[in-house]
C-alpha positions in Angstrom: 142.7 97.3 81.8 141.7 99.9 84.0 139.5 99.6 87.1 136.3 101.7 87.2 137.9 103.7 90.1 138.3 106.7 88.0 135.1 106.4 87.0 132.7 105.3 89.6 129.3 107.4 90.4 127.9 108.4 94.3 126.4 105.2 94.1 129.8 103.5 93.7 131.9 105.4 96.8 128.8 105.2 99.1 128.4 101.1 98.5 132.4 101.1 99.8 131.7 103.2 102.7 129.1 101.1 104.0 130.9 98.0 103.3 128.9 96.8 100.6 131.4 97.7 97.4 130.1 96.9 94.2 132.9 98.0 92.1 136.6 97.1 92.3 138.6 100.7 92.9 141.4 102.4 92.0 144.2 102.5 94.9 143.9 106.2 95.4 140.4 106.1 95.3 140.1 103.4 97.9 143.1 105.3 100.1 140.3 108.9 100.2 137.2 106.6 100.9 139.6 105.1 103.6 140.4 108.4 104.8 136.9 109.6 104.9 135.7 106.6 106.5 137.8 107.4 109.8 137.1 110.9 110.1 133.2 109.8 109.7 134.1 107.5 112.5 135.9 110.3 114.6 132.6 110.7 117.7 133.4 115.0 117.2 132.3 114.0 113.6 128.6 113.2 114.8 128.0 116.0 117.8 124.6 117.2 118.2 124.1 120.3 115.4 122.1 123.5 117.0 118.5 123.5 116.7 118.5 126.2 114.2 121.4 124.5 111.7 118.6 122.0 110.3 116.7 125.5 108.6 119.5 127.3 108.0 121.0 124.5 105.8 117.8 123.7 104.0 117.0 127.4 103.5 120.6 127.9 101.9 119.9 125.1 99.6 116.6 126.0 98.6 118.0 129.9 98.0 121.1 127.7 95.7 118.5 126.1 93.7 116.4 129.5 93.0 119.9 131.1 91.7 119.2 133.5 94.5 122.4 135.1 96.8 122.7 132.6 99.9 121.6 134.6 102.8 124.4 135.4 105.4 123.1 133.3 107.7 123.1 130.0 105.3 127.0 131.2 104.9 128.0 131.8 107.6 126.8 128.2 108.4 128.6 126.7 105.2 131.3 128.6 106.2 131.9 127.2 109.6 131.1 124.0 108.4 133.9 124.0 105.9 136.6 125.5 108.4 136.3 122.2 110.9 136.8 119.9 108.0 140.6 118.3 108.2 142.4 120.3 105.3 143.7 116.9 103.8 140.1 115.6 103.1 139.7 116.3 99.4 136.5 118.2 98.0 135.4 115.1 95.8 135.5 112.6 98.7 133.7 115.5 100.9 131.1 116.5 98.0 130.5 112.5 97.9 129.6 112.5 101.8 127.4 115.8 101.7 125.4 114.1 98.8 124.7 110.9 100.6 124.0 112.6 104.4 121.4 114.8 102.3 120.1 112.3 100.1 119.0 110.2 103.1 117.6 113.6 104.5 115.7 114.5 101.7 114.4 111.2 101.2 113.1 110.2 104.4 111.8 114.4 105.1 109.9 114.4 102.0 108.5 110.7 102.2 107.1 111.2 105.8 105.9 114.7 104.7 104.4 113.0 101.5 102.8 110.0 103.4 101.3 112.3 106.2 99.6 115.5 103.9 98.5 113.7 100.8 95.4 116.1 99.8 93.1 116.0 97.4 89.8 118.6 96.8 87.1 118.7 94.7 83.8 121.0 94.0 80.2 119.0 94.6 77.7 119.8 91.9 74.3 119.6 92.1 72.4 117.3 90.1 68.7 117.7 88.6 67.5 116.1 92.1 69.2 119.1 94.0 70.0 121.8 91.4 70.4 124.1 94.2 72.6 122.4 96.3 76.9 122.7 96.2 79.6 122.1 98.2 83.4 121.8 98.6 85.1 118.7 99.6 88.8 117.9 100.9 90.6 114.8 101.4 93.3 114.2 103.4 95.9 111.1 104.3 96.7 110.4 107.8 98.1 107.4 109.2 94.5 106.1 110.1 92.7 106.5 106.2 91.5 109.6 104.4 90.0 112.4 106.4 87.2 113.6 104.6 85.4 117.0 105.1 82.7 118.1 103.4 80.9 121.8 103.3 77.8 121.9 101.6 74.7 123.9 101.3 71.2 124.2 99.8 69.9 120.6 100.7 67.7 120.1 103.4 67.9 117.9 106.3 66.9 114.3 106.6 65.8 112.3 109.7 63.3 109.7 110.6 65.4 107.0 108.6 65.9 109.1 105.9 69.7 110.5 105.8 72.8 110.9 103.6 75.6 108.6 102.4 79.0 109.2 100.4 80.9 107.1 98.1 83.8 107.2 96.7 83.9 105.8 92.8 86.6 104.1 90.6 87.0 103.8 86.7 85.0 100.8 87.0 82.0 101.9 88.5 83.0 100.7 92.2 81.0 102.3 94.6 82.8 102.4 98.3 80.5 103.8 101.2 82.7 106.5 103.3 80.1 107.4 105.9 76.5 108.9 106.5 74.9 111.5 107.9 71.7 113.7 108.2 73.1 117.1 107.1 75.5 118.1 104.8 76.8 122.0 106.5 80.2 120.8 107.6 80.5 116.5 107.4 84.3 114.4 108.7 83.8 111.0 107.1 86.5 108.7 106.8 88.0 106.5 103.5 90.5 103.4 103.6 90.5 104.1 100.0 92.7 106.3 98.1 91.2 109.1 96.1 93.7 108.1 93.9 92.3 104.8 92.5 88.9 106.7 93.4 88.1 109.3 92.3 84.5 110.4 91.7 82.6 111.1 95.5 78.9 111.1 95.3 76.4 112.1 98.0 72.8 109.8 97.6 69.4 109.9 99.6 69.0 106.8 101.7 66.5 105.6 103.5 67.4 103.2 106.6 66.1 99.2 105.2 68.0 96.1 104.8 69.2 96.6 101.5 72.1 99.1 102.2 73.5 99.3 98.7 73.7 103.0 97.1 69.9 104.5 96.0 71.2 105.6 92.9 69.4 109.3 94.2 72.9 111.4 93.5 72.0 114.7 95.1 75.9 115.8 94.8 78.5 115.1 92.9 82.7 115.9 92.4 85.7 114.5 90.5 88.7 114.8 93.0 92.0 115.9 92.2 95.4 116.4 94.3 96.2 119.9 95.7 99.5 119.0 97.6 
């Protein structure tokens, strides 16, 4: 019965290299990991790329994917990249390296990138307690919660106790306060709640008392949705 050597995926050859197998291999598949696994251990192997290679590579990738010619920068760098490798490596064991190196690239490039620039916009409607009044809001994700900036106009300012407060809604009719003011030109609030599982932002009329719950006075009014 044959061994699954001929037959194993990326997943396969990159549990072996890191000395995790999960299959049993074929001897001349385990002899090129082998062989790989030294040069990956050789210290000329992991030298410190030029600033620039990071763009060039991503850029030549990016051009790949589009069908478009690979510009002669991106080649040149492939090129040069392909001339150090030791002739006896084969392609396959090579191709299997590239894919995990990138892999792990792309994965923790687009997760940080994901995690830090989450965005999500929405237009503010007037309702029949301030048909004039619209605005624009945008929420982003940063490490500390959901920056939250709002532009509005045609509603007039409130002091004296008497000021603004915006929610953020869920399917369920959860109401969760993200900040007040007394004028709504250019607001920053702030949100430990996703936009996500929230939706719906509001704008009310309050009016300073002990009872802080929402007035039920919706003067503005948006349904959020992502934009990046």
């Amino acid at each position: 019965m044959q061994g699954r050597g001929a037959h194993m995926d990326n997943d396969d050859r990159i549990a072996y290299l890191s000395g995790n197998p999960s299959a049993p291999l074929e001897p001349d598949t385990r002899a090129e990991l082998d062989q790989l696994r030294g040069v990956l251990a050789d210290p000329a192997v992991w030298v410190e790329p030029p600033p620039a290679l990071e763009d060039r590579i991503v850029t030549a990738v990016a051009q790949a994917t589009r069908g478009e010619p690979v510009s002669p920068a991106g080649s040149a760098t492939v090129t040069t990249i392909a001339r150090q490798r030791r002739p006896w490596i084969p392609y396959a064991v090579l191709g299997v390296a590239a894919a995990a190196v990138l892999a792990v690239v792309l994965t923790f490039s687009l997760a940080g990138h994901a995690k830090q620039s989450a965005q999500y916009a929405a237009s503010l409607d007037g309702t029949k307690l301030a048909p004039s009044a619209s605005g624009q809001v945008t929420l982003t994700r940063t490490t500390s919660g959901w920056k939250i900036r709002i532009q509005g106009k045609g509603l007039p300012r409130r002091d004296g106790g008497e000021y603004y407060e915006a929610w953020l809604k869920n399917a369920s009719g959860v109401l969760v306060p993200i900040g007040t003011f007394n004028q709504v030109d250019d607001v920053t609030l702030w949100a430990g709640v996703s936009p996500a599982d929230f939706p719906t932002l509001t704008v009310t009329r309050q009016v300073a008392a002990k009872d802080q719950a929402s007035s039920g006075q919706v003067v503005l009014l948006g349904v959020t949705h992502r934009t990046h």
